[in-house]
C-alpha positions, 0 to 999 in steps of 0.5 A: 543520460538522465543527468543530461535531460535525455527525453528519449532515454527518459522516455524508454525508462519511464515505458520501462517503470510505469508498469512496475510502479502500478503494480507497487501500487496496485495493493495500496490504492484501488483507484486506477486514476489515482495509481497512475497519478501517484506513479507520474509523480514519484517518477518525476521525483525519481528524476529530480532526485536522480543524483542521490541513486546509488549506482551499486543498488537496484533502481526498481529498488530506489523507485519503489521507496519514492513511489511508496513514499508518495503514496504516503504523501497523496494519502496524507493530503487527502486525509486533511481534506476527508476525515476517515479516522475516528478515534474507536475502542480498540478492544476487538476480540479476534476469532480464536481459529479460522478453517481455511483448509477448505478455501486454500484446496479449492482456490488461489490463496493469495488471489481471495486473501486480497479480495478480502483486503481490497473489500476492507474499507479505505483507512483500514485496507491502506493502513493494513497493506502498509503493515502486511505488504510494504512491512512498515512498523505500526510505529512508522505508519503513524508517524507517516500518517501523522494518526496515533499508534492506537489507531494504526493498531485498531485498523490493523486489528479491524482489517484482521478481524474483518478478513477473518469473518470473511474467510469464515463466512467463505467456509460456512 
C-alpha cells in the first residue's frame, strides 16, 4: 500500500509511528520543534526508501536506524553552522566511588540518571547519549560526527565526570 502512495495508509502509519519516533528522540534532542522535525523528515525518508524494508524484520526497527541517522544528519549540519567543539585535554580525573545507595531508595533511578543527562551541555549530552543510549562505538560516533576520537572520548569522560558530581552533590 506504501509502494502504490496510499495517502490514507500512509496517514494511519505516520499516526502510528510519530509517537514512537519522538520517543527515540526524546533522549537525543531536547528541543521539542527540533524532534518533530527530525521525526517528519526520517518518516519521509522511511517512505522513499520504503523498497529497501526487509519484510522479515521489525519496521519500528527499520525507522529507528533512519530516524537515528537523521538526527545524526541534522546534528552534523548544525554543527557546520555553530562551533560547539573545542579541542580540551582529555585528561579528566573521574571520582573513584560515588554513594548512590541513597538516591536509588529515595527516587527513580533512571528518571534523575536522565535529568542529569539532559543538564549536560549540548555536544556532551548528544555525544554521550550516542554511546550510552543508541550504543554507537566511540569510533562510529566520530566518523558520523566527523570530530576526532579524542574528542568523542573527552565529552564521553566530561558527561561522565559531570553525572558523577551531580549524583554526588545529590547525596551531600
Amino acid at each position: 500500500m506504501i509502494q502504490k502512495r496510499d495517502r490514507r495508509f500512509i496517514m494511519e502509519l505516520y499516526a502510528y509511528c510519530f509517537p514512537f519516533m519522538l520517543q527515540r528522540l526524546a533522549r537525543l534532542s531536547l528541543h521539542k520543534e527540533d524532534q518533530m522535525s527530525i521525526a517528519n523528515t526520517a518518516f519521509l525518508k522511511a517512505l522513499d526508501r520504503i523498497e529497501t524494508f526487509d519484510l522479515q524484520k521489525s519496521f519500528p526497527a527499520f525507522l529507528s536506524v533512519i530516524v537515528r541517522n537523521e538526527f545524526i544528519d541534522q546534528y552534523r549540519k548544525k554543527q557546520r553552522y555553530h562551533s560547539f567543539f573545542q579541542q580540551v585535554d582529555s585528561n579528566i580525573d573521574l571520582p573513584d566511588s560515588v554513594p548512590t545507595d541513597l538516591i536509588l531508595q529515595q527516587e527513580d533511578a533512571s528518571k534523575i540518571l536522565f535529568e542529569f543527562v539532559d543538564a549536560l551541555p549540548e555536544a556532551s549530552r548528544v555525544i554521550f547519549n550516542l554511546y550510552v543510549i543508541e550504543e554507537l562505538t566511540r569510533e562510529e560516533i566520530a566518523q558520523q560526527l566527523g570530530i576526532s576520537y579524542g574528542l568523542v572520548k573527552w565529552h564521553i569522560l566530561k558527561a561522565r565526570k559531570l553525572i558523577a558530581e551531580q549524583l554526588q552533590n545529590k547525596t551531600s
